[in-house]
N, C-alpha and C positions, 0 to 999 in steps of 0.2 A: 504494500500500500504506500503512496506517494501521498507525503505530507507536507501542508505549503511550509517554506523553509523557515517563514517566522516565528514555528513554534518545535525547531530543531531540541531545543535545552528537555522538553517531555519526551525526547527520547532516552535521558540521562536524570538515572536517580541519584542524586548529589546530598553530600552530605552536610546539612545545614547545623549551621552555629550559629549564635546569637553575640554580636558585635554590641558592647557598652562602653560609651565615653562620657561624658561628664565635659559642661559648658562651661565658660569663662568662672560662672559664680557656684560650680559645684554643683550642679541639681545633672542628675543620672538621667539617660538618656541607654537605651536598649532596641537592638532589633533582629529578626532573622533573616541569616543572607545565605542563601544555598549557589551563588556564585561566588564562591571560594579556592582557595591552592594554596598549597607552598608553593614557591617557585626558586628558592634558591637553599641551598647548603651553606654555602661561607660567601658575605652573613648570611645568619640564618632571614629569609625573609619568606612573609606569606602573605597574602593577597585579597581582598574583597571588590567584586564591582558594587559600586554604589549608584545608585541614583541621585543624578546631580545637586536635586530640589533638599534631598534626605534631611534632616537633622541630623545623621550621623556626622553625616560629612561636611558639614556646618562644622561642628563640635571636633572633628579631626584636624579641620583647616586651623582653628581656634588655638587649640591645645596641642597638638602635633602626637595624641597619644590616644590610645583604643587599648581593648581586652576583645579576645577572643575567644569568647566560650562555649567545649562544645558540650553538646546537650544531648541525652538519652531520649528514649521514648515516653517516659513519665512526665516529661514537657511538653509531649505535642499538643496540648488541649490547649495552652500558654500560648502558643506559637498564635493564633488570631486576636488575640489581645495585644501582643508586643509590635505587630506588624500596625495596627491603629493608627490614622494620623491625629495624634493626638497633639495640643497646644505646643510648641515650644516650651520649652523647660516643665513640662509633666510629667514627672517621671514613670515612664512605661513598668519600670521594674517594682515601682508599688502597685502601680496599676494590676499585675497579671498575679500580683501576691507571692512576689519572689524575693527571696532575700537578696540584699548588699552584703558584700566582702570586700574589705579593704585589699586593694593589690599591695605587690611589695617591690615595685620597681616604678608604676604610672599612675599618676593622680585617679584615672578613670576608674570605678568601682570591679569588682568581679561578683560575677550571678552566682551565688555559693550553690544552688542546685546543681550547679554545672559537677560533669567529671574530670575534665580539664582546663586547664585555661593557655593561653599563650598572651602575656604583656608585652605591648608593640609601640613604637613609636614612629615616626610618620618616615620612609624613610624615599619615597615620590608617588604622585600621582600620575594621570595621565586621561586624558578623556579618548576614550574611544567608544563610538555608536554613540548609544543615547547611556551610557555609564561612565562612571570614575573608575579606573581602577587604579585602587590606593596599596598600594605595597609599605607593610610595614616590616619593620628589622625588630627581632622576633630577640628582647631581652629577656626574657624570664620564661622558661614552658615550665609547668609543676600539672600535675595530674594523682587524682586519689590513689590510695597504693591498692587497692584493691581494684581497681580496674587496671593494672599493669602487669606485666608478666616479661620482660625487655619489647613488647609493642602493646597496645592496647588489648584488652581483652573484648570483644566484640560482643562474645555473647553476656557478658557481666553487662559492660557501659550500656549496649540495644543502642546505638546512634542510632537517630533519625533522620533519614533519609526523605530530601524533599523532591518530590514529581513537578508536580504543578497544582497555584490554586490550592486548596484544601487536601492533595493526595500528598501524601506520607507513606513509608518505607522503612522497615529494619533490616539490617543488614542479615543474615545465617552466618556465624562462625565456620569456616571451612578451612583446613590448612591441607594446601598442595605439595607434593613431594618436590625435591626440584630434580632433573632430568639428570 
């Protein structure tokens, strides 16, 4: 079946995080982005498309700092509350009845529901189509010990994986032999 090309990304279930910055005056600021990546090793850097209009990216421009948290399947219900376009400086993260955790490297809050996080600080943007993508240099990753094993543990953490629109995804734990 031939699908028109502008809805390419529902062919691909991606693994959605919730990206938290915090505004000039402190007030938390949260959303879900399932256009995501690492994209470098040394530095370490990783990646979010934003939409240009976002509040994140308001608040990235601002502070030059983000958290990247990724989030299990017990968040999905959250995930349409945090996505809201809610007021400028409302914090989406009281909103969806999530807790703040103080990061330990950037101003910007960490979602403590989360199983990991990665603290980022701005290190280029770039506009391409109708998004930003903003690459951040990746100073701090810390993740729960119980979802770690030297990689994540897939079937512990259940990332949630976003389709399209209201469709969600968990991953199967599978490990492949290598050749």
């Amino acid at each position: 079946m031939e699908i028109d090309p502008v809805n390419f990304y529902k062919l691909n279930a991606r693994c959605c995080v919730v990206v938290s910055t915090a505004s000039p005056r402190g007030i938390s600021n949260a959303a879900p982005f399932s256009f995501n990546t690492p994209i470098s090793f040394s530095p370490p850097i990783f990646a979010i498309a934003c939409n240009p209009g976002h509040d994140t990216w308001r608040n990235i421009q601002a502070t030059k700092e983000f958290v990247i948290n990724f989030v299990g399947e017990e968040l999905g219900e959250k995930m349409h509350i945090l996505e809201k376009d809610f007021p400028y400086e409302v914090s989406e993260i009281s909103e969806a009845g999530l807790t703040e955790m103080p990061s330990k490297k950037v101003k910007a809050p960490r979602i403590a529901e989360a199983y990991a996080w990665l603290e980022c600080k701005l290190y280029d943007a770039k506009e391409l189509g109708d998004h930003v993508l903003i690459a951040g240099e990746v100073l701090l990753a810390e993740v729960r010990d119980e979802y770690y094993d030297r990689v994540i543990n897939v079937a512990k953490a259940k990332p949630l994986l976003h389709i399209s629109g209201p469709y969600f995804g968990i991953p199967l734990a599978k490990k492949f032999k290598r050749a």
